[in-house]
N, C-alpha and C positions, 0 to 999 in steps of 0.2 A: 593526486594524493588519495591514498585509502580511507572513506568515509571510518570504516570501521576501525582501523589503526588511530585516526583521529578520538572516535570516540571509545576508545576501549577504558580509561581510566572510572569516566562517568562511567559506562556498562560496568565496570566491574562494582564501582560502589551502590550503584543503585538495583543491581543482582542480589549483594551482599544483603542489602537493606530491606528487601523483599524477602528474600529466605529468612533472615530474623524474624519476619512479621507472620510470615508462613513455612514452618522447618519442613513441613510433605512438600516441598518444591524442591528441596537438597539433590536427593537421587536424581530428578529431572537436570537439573543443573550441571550436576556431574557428569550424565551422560553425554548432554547434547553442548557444552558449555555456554559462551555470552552468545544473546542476539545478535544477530547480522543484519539485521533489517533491509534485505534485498528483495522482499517480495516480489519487487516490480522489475526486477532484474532478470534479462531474456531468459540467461540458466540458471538461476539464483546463485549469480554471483556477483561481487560487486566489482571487482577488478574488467570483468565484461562489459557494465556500465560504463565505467572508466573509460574504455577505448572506444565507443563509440561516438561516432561525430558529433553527434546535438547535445553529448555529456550529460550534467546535470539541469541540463534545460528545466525548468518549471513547465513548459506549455508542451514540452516531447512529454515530459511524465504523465500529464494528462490525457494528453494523446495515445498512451500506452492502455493507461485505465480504461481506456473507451474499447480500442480494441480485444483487452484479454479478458473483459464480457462474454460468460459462456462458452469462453472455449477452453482448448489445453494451449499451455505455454506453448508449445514446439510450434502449432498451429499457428497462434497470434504470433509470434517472432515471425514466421513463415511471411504472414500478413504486411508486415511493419517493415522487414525489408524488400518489401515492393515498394511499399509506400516511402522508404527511404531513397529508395531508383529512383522513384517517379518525381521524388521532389528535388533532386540534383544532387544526392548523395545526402544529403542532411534533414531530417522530419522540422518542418519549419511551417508556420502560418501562409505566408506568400505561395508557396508550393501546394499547399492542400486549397487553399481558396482557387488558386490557381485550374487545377484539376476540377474543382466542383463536385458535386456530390454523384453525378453522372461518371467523371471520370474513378470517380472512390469504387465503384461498385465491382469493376473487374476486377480492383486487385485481390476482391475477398471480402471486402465490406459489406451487411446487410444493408439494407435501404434504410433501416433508422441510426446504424451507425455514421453510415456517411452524410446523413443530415448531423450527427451529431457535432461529427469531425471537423464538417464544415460551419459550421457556424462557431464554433469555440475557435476556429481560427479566424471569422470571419470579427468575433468580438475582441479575441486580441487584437489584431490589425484596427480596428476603429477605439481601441483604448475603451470600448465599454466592459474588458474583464482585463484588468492591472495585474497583474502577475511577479513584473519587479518589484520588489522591496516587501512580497505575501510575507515574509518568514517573520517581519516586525507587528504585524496583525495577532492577535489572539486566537486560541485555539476553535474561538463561536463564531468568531466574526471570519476567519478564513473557510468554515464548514457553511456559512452562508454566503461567502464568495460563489463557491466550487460548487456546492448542490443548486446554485441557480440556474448554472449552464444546463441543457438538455445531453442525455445522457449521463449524467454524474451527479448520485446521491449524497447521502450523509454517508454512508459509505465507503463511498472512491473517496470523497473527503477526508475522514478518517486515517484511510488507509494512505494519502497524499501528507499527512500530519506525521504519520508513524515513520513511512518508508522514506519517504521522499526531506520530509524535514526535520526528523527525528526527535520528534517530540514523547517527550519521554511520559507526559500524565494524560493520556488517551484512551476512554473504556470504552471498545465497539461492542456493544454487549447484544447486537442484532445481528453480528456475523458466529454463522453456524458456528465456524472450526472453534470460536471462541466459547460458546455455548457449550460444546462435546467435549473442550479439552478440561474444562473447568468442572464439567460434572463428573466425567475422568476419574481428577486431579485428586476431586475431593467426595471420592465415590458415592454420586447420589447414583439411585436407583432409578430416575425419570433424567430426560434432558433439560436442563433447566430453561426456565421463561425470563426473556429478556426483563422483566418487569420486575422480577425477583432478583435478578442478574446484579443489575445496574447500584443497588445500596450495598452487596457484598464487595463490591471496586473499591470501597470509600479508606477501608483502612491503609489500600494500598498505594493512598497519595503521596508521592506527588509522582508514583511511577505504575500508577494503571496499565501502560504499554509494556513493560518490561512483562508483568503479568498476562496480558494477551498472548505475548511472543512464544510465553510457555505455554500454554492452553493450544496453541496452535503445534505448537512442537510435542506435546503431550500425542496429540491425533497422531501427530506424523509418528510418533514411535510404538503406539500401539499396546497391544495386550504386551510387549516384550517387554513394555515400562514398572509392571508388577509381576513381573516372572522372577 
């Protein structure tokens, strides 16, 4: 089933309810229309998630966060199906613990990824990171799940809240694109500081994320967004 199909009614009202609260997002909205929330999507697509084996895995989408660390997309996809070879056609715990962090390295993995990799499958597999039933947790309490594992901040957390579970009231106000698109949006002069960032979110509850999405898609369109 299409994640976004599903959620388009919500994306449409809570779009709407954001442009009320801020009319300089309109033209942005126009252009680019609703969030897709597929960041973590090989092509950013969601329909390509869809067909892939491990689907909407919780512990594949982590596993993805870990690899597209620093690189470009094309790259880490490159990465990720090897790592799908290697572990019997499907990215799975058993498979990566399997392999070792030894075996992680030729496929492309640096040495702290494949320590990464390896041990967040090695704590699912022994039930010290629960993954069934994250989406019933609250937005604090699963960003202190996720940034406990090694390799994965508040961050990939975050961005595991947004893309992955579509949580609609999420302000990463640490990630750049969010920082650029928003000073953009609302043309300051300097890039703004997280610390400043963080109390301008608040009018936009209970849909902070929807506003990131643009701030992100703001960067992606450029100087062409006020031409």
């Amino acid at each position: 089933m299409n994640l976004h199909a599903e959620r388009a009614p919500t994306l449409a009202i809570a779009t709407e309810r954001v442009v009320m609260i801020e009319p300089r997002l309109k033209k942005l909205v126009d252009l680019v229309g609703l969030p897709t929330f597929s960041r973590y999507d090989d092509d950013e697509s969601v329909s390509v998630r869809d067909s892939e084996p491990e689907g909407r895995d919780s512990f594949s989408v982590l596993v993805k966060a870990i690899a597209n660390q620093q690189l470009s997309s094309k790259a880490a996809s490159t990465i990720l199906a090897r790592l799908r070879g290697a572990c019997g056609g499907v990215i799975n715990a058993q498979g990566i613990v399997g392999l070792e962090p030894e075996g992680l390295r030729p496929l492309g993995f640096s040495g702290s990824k494949s320590l990464a990799l390896f041990e967040l499958a090695m704590h699912a597999i022994d039930k010290s990171l629960i993954l069934d039933g994250i989406d019933h947790l609250s937005n604090e309490e699963i960003i202190s799940v996720i940034s406990s594992q090694r390799g994965l901040g508040k961050w990939s957390a975050e961005m595991f809240l947004i893309f992955h579970l579509g949580r609609l009231d999420v302000w990463p106000i640490d990630d750049l694109g969010v920082r650029k698109g928003y000073s953009s949006i609302f043309g300051l002069e300097e890039l703004i500081k997280p610390k400043m960032l963080d109390p301008l979110g608040e009018r936009f509850r209970p849909y902070r994320s929807i506003l990131a999405w643009y701030c992100w898609a703001a960067v992606d369109q450029g100087n062409e967004l006020w031409d």
